[in-house]
Each structure stands twice: as structure tokens, then as C-alpha cells.
C-alpha positions in Angstrom: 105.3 -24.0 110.3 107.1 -20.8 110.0 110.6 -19.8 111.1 108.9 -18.2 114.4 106.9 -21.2 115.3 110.2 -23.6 114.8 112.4 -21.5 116.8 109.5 -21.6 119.6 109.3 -25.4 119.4 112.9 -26.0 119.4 113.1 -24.0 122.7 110.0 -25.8 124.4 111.9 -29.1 123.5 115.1 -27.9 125.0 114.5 -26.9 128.5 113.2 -29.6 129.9 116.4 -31.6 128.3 119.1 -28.7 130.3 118.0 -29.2 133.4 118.9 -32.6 134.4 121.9 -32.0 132.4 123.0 -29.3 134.3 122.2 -31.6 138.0 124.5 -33.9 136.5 127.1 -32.1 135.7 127.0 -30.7 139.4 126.9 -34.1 141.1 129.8 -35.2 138.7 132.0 -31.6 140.1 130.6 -32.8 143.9 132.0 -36.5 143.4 135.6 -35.3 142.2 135.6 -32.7 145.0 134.6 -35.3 147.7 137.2 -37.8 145.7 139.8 -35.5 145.8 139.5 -34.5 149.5 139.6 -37.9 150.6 142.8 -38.6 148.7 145.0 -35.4 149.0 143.0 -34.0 152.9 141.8 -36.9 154.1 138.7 -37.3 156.5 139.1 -35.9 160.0 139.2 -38.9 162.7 136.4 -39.6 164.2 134.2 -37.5 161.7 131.0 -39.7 161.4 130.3 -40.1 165.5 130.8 -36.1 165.5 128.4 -35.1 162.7 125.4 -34.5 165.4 127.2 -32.3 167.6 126.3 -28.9 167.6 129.6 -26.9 166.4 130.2 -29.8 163.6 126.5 -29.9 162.8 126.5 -26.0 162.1 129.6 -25.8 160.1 128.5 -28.5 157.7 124.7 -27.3 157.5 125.7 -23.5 157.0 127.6 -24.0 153.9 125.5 -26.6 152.2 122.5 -24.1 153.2 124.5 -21.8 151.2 124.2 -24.0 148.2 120.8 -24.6 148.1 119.9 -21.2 148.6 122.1 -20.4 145.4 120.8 -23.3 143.4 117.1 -22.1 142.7 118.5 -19.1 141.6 120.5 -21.0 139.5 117.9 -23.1 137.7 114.9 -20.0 137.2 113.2 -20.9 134.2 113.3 -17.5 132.7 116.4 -15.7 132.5 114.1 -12.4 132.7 113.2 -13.2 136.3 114.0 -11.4 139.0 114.6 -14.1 141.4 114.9 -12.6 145.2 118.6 -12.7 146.9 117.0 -12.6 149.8 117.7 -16.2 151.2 121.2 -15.4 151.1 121.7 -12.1 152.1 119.2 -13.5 155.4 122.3 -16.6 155.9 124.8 -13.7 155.8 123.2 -11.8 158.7 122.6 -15.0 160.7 126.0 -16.0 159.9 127.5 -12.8 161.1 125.3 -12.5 163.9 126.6 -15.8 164.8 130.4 -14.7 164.1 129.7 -11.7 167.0 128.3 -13.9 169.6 131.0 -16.4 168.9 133.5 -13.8 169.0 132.2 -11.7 171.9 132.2 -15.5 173.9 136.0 -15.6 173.4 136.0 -18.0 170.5 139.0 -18.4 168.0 139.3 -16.6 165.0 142.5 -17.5 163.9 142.7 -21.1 164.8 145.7 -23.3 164.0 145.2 -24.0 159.7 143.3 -20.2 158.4 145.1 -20.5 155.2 144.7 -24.1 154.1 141.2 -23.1 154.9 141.1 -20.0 152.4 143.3 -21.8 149.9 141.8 -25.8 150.3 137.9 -24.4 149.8 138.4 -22.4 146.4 140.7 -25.8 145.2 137.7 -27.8 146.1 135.1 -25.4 144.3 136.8 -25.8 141.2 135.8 -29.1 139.8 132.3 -28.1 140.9 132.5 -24.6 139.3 133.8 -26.1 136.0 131.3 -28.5 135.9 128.5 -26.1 136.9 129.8 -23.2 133.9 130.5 -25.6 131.5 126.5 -26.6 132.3 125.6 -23.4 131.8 127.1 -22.2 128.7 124.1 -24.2 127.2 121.4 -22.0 127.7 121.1 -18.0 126.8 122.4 -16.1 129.8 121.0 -12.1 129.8 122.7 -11.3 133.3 126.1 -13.2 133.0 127.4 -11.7 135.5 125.4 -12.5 138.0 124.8 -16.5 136.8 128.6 -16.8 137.4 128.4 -15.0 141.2 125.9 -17.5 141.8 126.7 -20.8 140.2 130.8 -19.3 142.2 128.4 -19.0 145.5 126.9 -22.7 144.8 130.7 -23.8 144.5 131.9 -22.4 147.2 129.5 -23.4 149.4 129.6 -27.1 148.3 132.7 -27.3 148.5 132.6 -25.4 152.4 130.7 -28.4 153.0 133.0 -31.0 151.4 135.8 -29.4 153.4 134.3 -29.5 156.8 134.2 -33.5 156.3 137.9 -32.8 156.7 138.5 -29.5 159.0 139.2 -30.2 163.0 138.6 -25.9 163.4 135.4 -26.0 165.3 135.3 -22.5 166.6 132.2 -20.6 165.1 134.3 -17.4 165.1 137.0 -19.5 162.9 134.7 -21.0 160.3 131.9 -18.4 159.7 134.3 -15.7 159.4 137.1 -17.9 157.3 134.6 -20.6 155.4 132.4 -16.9 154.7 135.2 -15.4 153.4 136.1 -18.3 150.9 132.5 -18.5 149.8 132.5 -15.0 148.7 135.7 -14.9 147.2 134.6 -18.3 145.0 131.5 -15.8 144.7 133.6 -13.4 142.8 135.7 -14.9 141.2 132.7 -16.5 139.5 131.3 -13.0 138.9 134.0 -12.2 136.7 134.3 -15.8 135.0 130.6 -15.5 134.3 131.1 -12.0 132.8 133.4 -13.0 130.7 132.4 -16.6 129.3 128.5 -16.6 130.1 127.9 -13.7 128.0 125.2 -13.7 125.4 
């Protein structure tokens, strides 16, 4: 076996063993987010009878639909591939079509708690982020840049979701304008992380 065929072997064997490695990590950042919001925000009364009406039901699906709209992107099997954004540039124009109608209806965009909402989400995203980096500094990124706004995007999202277990803001001009706005800000700031440590 020459030094071509090894390095080809070695690479077969590896992927397959990343992959899980990489879910686990993000479940392990998603159980100390969820830990950590029940400590230090605490669940908002009355949270579980709520979940299936409509306003609660849309701010925890939107965020987590966020996620997994990030995550294949995420987990591509070849780094080469140019894998669509479409999926979430389509849950931004739903989002801010929603944000119009909500607004246009007289709904609240300010609401009562904006910036523990701005400041709580990134906290949360953080152990997920870590986690979810960390994870990805095993494998050969060619476009850091844009692993690090997604895996941010993931992160934020998640932890959208993880904080609406906890927010009592139910206005859809509140949360898709202010839980948006923290999603793309953990977006970017995840941008710039993954320029700088995801590099080749």
C-alpha cells in the first residue's frame, strides 16, 4: 500500500467515526443550555399545558426549525459541496412575513424583557456553540467561514428554543423580530469565530 492509498484509507475509516461524535457533542451543549436555563431563568408557569397553543407553539417550532435547517448543512459529507441556503433564507421570508402581519395587527414589539431576550439567547448558545466548534475542528474545513455562521445559526436557534421554555413574550412581532435578531447575531459572531479557528 502506498502513501496515497493509506492516506485514502485512513480518511474512509474516519468519517463515519466524526459524525456521531460531533451529535454528541451537540446534545452534551443542548443539556447544559436546558440545565442552565432551568437553574438561573427558570421555566415559565404553566409552560407544559401552553405548548399546543398557537403563539407558544410558533415561537418554539420557528427556532428549532432554524436548527435543523442549519444542521444538514452542517454535517455535508464533502466539504466541496455546495449545499443550498435555501431552507433558511425561505424561514427568513416566512418569518418576516409573519413579523408584518403581526405588526400591521397591532402586536408588541417591544414587550416588557427585549434585552434579557437579546442578551439570555446568545448566553444560552454558548455551551452549544463550544461544543458544536470544538466538534468541528476535527475534520478539514475549506470554507471556515461559513461552517462557523452556520454551526452560530444552529446555536442560536437551539438555544431560541431552549429560551422560549422560559419567555412569557408571546407577541409574534416581539419574538420573530427579537429571537431573529439573536439568531443572526449568534450567526455572526460564529462567522468570525469560524474564520478564525476553523481555518485549514
Amino acid at each position: 500500500m502506498d502513501t496515497d492509498e493509506l492516506i485514502a484509507a485512513l480518511a474512509a475509516d474516519d468519517v463515519p467515526a466524526k459524525r456521531p461524535h460531533l451529535l454528541w457533542r451537540v446534545a452534551f451543549g443542548l443539556a447544559v443550555s436546558l440545565a442552565l436555563l432551568l437553574v438561573f431563568w427558570g421555566m415559565r408557569p404553566g409552560w407544559p399545558g401552553m405548548l399546543m397553543m398557537a403563539p407558544l407553539l410558533v415561537k418554539q417550532s420557528l427556532p428549532i426549525l432554524v436548527a435543523l435547517a442549519a444542521w444538514p448543512l452542517l454535517r455535508r459529507s464533502d466539504p466541496e459541496a455546495q449545499a443550498p441556503l435555501w431552507p433558511l433564507w425561505l424561514l427568513a421570508g416566512v418569518s418576516a412575513a409573519g413579523w408584518g402581519l403581526s405588526v400591521l395587527g397591532g402586536g408588541d414589539i417591544l414587550g416588557q424583557t427585549l434585552w434579557a431576550c437579546l442578551l439570555s439567547i446568545p448566553a444560552l448558545a454558548l455551551p452549544i456553540a463550544l461544543a458544536l466548534f470544538r466538534g468541528l475542528r476535527h475534520r478539514v474545513e475549506t470554507r471556515p467561514a461559513r461552517s462557523g455562521l452556520l454551526a452560530g445559526l444552529f446555536s442560536g436557534g437551539a438555544a431560541a428554543a431552549v429560551y422560549a421554555v422560559h419567555c412569557d413574550e408571546d407577541s409574534a412581532a416581539f419574538f420573530l423580530l427579537w429571537y431573529g435578531l439573536a439568531i443572526v447575531l449568534c450567526g455572526l459572531v460564529g462567522r468570525m469565530a469560524g474564520r478564525r479557528w476553523l481555518g485549514v
